[in-house]
C-alpha positions as CSV (number, residue, x, y, z in Angstrom):
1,X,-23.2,15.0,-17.1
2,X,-20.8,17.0,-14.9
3,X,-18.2,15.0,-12.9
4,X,-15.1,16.5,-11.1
5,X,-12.1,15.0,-9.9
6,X,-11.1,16.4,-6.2
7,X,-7.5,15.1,-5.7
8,X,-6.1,13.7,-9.1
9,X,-2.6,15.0,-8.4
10,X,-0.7,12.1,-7.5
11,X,-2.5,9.7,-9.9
12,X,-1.7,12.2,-12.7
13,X,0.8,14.9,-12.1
14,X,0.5,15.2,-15.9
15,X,2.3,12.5,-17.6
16,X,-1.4,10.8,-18.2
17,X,-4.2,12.5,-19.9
18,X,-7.9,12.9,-18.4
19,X,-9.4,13.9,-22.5
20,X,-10.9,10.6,-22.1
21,X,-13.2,11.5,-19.7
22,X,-13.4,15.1,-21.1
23,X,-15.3,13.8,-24.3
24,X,-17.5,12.3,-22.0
25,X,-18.4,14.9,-19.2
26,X,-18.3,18.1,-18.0
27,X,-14.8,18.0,-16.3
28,X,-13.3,19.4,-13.0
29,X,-10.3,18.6,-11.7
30,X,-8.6,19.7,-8.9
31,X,-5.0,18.6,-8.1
32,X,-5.9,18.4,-4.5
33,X,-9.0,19.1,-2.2
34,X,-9.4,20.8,1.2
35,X,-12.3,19.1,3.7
36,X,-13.6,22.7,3.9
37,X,-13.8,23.2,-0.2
38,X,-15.6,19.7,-0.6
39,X,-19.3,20.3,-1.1
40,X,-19.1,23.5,-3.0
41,X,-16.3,22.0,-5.5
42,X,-18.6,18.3,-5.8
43,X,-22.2,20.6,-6.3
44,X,-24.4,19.6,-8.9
45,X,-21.9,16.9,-10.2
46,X,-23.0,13.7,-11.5
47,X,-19.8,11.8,-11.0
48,X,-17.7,12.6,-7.9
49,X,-13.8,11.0,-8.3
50,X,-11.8,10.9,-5.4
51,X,-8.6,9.3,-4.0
52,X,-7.9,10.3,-0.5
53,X,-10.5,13.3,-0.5
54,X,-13.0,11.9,2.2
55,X,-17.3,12.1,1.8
56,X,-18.4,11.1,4.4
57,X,-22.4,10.6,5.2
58,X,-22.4,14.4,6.6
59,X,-20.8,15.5,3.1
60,X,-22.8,13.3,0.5
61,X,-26.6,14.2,2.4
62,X,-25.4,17.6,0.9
63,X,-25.1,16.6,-2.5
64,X,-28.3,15.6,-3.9
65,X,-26.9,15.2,-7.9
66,X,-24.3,12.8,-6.9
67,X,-25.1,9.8,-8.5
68,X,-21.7,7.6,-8.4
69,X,-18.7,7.4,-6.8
70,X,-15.8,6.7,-8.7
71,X,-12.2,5.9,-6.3
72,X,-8.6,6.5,-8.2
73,X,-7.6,3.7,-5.2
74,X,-8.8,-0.3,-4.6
75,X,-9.0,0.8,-0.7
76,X,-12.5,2.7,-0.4
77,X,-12.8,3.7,2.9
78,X,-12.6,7.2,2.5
79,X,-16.0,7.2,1.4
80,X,-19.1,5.9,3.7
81,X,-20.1,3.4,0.9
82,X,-23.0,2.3,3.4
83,X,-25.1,5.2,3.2
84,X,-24.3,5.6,-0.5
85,X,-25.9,2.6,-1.2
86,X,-28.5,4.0,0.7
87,X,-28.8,6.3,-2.1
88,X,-28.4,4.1,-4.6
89,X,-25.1,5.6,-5.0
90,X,-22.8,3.4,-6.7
91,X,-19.1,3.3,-5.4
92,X,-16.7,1.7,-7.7
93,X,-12.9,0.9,-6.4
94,X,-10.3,0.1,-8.5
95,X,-8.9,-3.6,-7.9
96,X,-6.2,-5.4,-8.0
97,X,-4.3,-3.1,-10.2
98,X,-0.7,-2.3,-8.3
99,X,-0.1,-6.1,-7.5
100,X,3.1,-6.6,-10.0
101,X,4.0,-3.4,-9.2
102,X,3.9,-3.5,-4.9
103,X,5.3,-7.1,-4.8
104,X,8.1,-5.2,-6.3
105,X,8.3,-2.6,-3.8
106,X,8.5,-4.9,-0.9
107,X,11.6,-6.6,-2.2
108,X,13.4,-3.3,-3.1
109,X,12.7,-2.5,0.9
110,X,14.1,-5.9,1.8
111,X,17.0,-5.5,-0.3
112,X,18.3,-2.0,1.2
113,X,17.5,-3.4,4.8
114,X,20.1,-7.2,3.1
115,X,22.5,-5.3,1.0
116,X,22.7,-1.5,2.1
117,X,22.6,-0.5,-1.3
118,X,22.4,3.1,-0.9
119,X,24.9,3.0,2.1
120,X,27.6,1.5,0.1
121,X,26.9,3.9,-3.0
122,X,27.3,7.1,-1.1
123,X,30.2,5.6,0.5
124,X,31.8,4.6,-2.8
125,X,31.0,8.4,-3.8
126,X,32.3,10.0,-0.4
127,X,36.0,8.6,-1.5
128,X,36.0,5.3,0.5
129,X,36.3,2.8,-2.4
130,X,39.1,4.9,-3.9
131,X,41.1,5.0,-0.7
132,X,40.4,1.3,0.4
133,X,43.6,-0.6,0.4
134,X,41.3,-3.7,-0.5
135,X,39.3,-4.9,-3.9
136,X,35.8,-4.3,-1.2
137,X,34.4,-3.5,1.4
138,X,31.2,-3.1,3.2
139,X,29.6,-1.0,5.5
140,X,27.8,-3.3,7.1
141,X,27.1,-6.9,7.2
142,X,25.5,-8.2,4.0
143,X,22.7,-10.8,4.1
144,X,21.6,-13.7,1.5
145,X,17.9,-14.1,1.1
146,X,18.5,-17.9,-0.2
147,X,17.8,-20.6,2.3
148,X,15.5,-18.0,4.6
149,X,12.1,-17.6,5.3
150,X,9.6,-15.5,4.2
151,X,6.6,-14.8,6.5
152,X,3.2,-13.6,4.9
153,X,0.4,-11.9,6.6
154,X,-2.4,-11.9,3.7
155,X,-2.6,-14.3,1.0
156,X,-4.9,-12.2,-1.5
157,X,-3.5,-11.6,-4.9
158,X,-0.4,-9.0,-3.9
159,X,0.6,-12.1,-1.1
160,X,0.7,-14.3,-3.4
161,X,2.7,-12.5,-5.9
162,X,5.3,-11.9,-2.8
163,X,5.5,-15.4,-2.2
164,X,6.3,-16.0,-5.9
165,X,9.2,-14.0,-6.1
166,X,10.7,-15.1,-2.5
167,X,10.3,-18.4,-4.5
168,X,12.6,-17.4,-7.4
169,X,15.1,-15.7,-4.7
170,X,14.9,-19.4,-3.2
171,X,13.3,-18.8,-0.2
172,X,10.8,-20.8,2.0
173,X,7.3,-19.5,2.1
174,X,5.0,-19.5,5.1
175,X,1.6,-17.4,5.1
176,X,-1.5,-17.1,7.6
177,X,-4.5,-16.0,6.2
178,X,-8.2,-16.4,7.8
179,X,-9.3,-18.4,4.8
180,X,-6.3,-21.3,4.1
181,X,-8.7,-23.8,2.5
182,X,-9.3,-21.0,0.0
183,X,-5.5,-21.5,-1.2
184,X,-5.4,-25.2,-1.1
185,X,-4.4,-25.5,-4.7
186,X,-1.2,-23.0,-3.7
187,X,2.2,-23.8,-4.8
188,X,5.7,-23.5,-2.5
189,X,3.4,-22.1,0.9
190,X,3.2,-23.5,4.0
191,X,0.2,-22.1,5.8
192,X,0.8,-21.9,9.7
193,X,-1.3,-20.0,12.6
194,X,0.1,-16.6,12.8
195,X,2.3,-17.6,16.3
196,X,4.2,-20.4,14.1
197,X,4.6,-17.8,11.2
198,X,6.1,-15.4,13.9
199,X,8.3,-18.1,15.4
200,X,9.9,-19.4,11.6
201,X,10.4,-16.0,9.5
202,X,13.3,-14.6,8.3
203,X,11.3,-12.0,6.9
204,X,7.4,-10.9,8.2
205,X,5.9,-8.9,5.4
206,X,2.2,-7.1,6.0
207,X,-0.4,-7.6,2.9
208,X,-3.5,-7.7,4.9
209,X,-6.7,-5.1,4.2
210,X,-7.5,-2.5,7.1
211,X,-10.1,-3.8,9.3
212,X,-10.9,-3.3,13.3
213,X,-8.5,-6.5,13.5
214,X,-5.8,-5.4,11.7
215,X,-5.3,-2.2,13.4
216,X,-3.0,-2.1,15.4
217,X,-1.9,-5.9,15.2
218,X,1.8,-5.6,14.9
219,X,2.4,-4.1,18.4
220,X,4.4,-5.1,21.6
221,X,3.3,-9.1,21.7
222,X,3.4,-9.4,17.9
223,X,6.6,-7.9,17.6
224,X,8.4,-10.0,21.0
225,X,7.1,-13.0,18.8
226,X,9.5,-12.5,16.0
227,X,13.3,-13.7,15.9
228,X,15.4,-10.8,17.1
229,X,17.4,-11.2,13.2
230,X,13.7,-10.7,11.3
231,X,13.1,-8.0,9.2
232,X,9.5,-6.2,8.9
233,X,7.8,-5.0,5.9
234,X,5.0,-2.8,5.5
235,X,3.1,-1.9,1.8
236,X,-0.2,-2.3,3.6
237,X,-1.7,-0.2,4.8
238,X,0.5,2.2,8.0
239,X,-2.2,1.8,10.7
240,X,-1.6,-2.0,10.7
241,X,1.4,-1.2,13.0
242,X,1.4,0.5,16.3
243,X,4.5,2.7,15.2
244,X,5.4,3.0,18.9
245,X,5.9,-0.6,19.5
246,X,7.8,-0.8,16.5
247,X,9.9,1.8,17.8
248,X,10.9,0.7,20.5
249,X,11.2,-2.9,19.0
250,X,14.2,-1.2,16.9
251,X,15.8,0.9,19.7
252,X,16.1,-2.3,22.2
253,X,17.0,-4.6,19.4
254,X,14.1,-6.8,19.5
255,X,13.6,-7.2,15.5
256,X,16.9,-6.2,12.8
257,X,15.0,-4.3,10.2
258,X,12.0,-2.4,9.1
259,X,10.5,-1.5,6.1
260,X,7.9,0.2,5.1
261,X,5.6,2.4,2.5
262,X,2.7,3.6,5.0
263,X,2.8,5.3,7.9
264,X,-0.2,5.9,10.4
265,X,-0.7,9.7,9.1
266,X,0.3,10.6,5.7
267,X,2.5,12.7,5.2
268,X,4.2,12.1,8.3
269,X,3.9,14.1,11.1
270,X,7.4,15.2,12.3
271,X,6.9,13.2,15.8
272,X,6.1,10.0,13.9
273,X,8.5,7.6,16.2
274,X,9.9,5.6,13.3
275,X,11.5,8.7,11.5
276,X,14.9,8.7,13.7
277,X,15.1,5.2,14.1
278,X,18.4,3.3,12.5
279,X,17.5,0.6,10.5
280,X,14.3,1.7,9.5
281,X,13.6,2.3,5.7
282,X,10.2,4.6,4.6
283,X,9.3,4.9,1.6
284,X,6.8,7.7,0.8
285,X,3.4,5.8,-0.5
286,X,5.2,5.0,-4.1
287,X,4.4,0.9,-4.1
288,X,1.2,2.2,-6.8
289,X,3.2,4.6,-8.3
290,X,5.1,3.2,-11.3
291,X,3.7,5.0,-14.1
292,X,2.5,1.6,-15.8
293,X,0.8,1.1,-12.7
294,X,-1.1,4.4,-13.2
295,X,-1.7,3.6,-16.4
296,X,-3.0,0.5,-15.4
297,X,-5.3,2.1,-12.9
298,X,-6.8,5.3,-15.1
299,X,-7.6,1.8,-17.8
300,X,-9.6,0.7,-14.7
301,X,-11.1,4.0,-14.0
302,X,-12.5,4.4,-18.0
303,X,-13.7,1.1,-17.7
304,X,-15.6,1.9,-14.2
305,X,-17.0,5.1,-15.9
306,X,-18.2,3.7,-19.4
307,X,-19.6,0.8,-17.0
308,X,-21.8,3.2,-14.8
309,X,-23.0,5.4,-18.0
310,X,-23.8,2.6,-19.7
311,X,-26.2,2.1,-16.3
312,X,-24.1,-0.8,-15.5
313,X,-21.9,-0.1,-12.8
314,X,-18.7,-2.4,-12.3
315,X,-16.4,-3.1,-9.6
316,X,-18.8,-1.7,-7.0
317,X,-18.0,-2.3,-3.2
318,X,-21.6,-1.5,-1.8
319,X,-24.1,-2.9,-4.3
């Protein structure tokens, strides 16, 4: 059984181990994969294991040994998962893996847009502090989270992780999701129509999937919906937000605060609107990246592998 890994990089830069998978197959790995290296570096594998690497239909009708798809990621479409099933291809994601760990991320964005904590460090280390005829200062006007309210857009597992920390900072909770009877059973959430969400929040944080009506959502009439003293937080997914809109939402004062862990094109190109704009924190795709997170996910991975060699495939998305 040959398998090869075409962009294991940034899932393991070498502080995880692939022997694992060794012991089991022929390995290949490559840290990263160009789209024109694809096909000759996935011929006559078994197993093809990709994060961001994309096979598409035109790419997988010229590999005739591939016989599952295994993703390093819980999003999956970089690979067209319809026609693999066609093939009785098998394409395994890995799920729910980086909810602890993105919650997290969100409220560290939050917090720098609240408290200004890197602001007020490299101020304290430019000399300020030392020369201040006062006990403090600040740079800027410093928030409480207590009391406000935290708007959620997506109420799958990382959503409701979100709303249990805003909880323990003593926030209120509102969330819109398409499914609301799903969460009936919920604790300390208020679901509300997207408008009334926009109209209450404090606080608008994105935890919805990438789909033809998500794309694109938070633009000009999404954004003139929110309180002009809101904050917006992105560990979605980038193309959720028409980075345009948001902008210019910044620039005019419309919202207080943005930020995020996606952009639209990753890495950024160096146009990318949001990369001069004040009060806008980016983050370079690290919500997933803890290394207990990783672990987490390569666990997931072994499991999905075992799973399909021992002809029962797990955690497909297309079968």
């Amino acid at each position: 059984m040959k398998a090869v890994i075409l962009d294991g990089f940034t899932t393991n830069p070498g502080d995880l181990s692939w022997k694992w998978l060794e012991e089991k197959c022929e390995l290949t790995v490559y840290n990263r994969t160009p789209t024109e290296k694809i096909v000759e570096r996935c011929e006559g594998c078994d197993i093809v294991i990709t994060n961001k690497t994309p096979l598409t239909k035109e790419t997988l009708a010229r590999l005739p040994e591939c016989k599952f798809i295994a993703l390093l990621s819980t999003g999956y479409n970089v690979v067209d998962h319809e026609y693999a099933a066609t093939r009785s291809i098998p394409v395994s994601n890995i799920p729910t893996y980086s909810t602890a760990a993105v919650a997290q991320l969100t409220f560290a964005l939050l917090l720098e847009l609240t408290n200004k904590v890197a602001t007020h460090n490299a101020a304290v280390k430019n000399g300020e502090w030392s020369s201040c005829a006062d006990f403090c200062f600040w740079k800027t006007p410093l928030q409480e989270l207590f009391g406000k309210t935290m708007g959620i857009i997506g109420f799958g597992k990382i959503g409701q992780e979100v709303a249990n920390i805003a909880h323990a900072f003593g926030m209120k909770t509102v969330a819109y999701t398409a499914n609301p009877d799903k969460y009936k059973d919920a604790q300390n959430v208020e679901f509300a129509s997207l408008d009334t969400l926009l109209e209450k929040s404090d606080v608008v944080s994105l935890h919805c999937p990438l789909t033809e009506k998500t794309q694109g959502m938070v633009n000009a009439d999404f954004l003139g919906k929110m309180k002009k003293t809101a904050y917006l937080i992105n560990t979605s997914r980038g193309p959720v937000l028409d980075e345009k809109a948001v902008a210019k939402a910044l620039k005019n004062g419309e919202i207080a605060g943005v930020g995020v862990d996606v952009l639209s094109t990753e890495p950024p190109k160096a146009d990318n609107p949001l990369l001069g704009c004040e009060n806008c924190i980016i983050t370079p795709h690290i919500a997933w990246a803890a290394f207990e997170t990783r672990v987490r996910l390569l666990g997931v991975l072994k499991e999905n592998i075992f799973a399909f060699l021992d002809g029962k495939p797990i955690n497909t998305v297309n079968m």
